[in-house]
N, C-alpha and C positions, 0 to 999 in steps of 0.2 A: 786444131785437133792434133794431136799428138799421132804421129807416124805409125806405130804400132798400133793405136786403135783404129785408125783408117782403114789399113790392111787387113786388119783382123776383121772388122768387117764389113770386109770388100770378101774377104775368105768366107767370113762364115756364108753369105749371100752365097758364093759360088757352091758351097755343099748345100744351101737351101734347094737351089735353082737343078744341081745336079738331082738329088732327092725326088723335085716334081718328077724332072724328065723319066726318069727310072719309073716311078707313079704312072706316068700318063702311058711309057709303054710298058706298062702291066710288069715290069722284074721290080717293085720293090720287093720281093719275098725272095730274091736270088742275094742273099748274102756273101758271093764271090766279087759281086760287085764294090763292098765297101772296101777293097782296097783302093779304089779310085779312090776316095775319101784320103786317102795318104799320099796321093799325087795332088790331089788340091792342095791340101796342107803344105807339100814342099814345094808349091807355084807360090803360094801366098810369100812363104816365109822369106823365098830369094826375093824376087821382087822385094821385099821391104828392106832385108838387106842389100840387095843391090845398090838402093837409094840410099841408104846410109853410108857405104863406103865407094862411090862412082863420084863423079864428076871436079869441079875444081875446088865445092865447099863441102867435100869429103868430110865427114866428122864422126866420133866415135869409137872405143875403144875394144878391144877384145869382149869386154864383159858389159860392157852397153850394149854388144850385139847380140849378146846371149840373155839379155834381159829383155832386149826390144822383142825377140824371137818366139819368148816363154810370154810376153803379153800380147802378141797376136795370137799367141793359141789359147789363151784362157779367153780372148775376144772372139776367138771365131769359133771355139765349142762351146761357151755359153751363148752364143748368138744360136747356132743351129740346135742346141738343147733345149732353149728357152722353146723356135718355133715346135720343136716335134713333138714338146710337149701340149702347146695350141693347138697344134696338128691333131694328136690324139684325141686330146680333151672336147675339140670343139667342130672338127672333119671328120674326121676317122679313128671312132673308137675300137673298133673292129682289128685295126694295126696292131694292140698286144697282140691279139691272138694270131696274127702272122709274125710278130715275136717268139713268143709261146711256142709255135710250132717249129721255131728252125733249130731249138736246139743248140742255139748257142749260150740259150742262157738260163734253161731249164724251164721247167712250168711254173704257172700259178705267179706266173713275174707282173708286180704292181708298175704303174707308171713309177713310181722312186728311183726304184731299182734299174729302172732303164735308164733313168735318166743320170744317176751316178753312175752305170758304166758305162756310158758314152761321154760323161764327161772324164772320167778316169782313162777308158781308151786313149781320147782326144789329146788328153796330156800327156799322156806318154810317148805317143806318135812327137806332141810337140817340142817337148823336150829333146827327142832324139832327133828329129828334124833338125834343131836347133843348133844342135851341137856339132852334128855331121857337117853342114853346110856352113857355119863358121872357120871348121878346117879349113874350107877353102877359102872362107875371104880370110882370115888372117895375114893371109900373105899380104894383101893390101895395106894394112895394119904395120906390122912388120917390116917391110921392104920400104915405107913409105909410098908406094905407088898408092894413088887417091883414083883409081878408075878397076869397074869389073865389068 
């Protein structure tokens, strides 16, 4: 299996499993929480690049790191999109309406709609994840050093 689908998800798992936890103690309707969502994302995505440019069969170029990057995030927000939309449709259909009510995304919001901006979010968090934290391996890249 391919390194970035691994991670990705092994990611989206970790915002699945974050999600319950928030569920079982009663905040998922605290939407300050979802920027945790954006420290999972940047846990996922180092670890994967970690693994790609660390040890002595280091491999990988600047732009295989930002493509490995950008498919763990389409892996781990369609993972976690796919469940929340099972979530909804087959647990808790009741969740739009604690959608509905926060106001981030206005009323009368269908499952679709949720479900393109959380993949639309996801991507852009990924993206940018992606690219920030290549800054930093680059140098491994660059310098030749094969270890982060």
């Amino acid at each position: 299996m391919n390194k970035s689908i691994k991670y990705g998800l092994l990611t989206g798992a970790a915002l699945i499993v974050y999600f319950l936890l928030m569920k079982l103690a009663g905040l998922e309707g605290n939407f300050a929480l979802r920027f945790v969502n954006f420290f999972i994302l940047i846990s996922g995505c180092y670890l994967l690049l970690r693994s790609i440019y660390s040890g002595k069969n280091a491999d990988g170029s600047y732009f295989s790191g930002l493509v490995a990057g950008v498919v763990l995030s389409v892996t781990a927000v369609i993972t976690f999109t796919a469940f929340m939309a099972l979530y909804v449709l087959a647990i808790d259909p009741e969740f739009m309406k604690i959608l509905e009510n926060s106001q981030i995304w206005g009323n009368h919001l269908e499952l679709e709609q949720a479900a393109f901006a959380i993949i639309i979010e996801g991507m852009a968090s990924g993206v940018v994840i992606t690219y920030s934290l290549m800054q930093y391996f680059k140098r491994f890249i660059n310098d030749g050093v094969k270890r982060a």
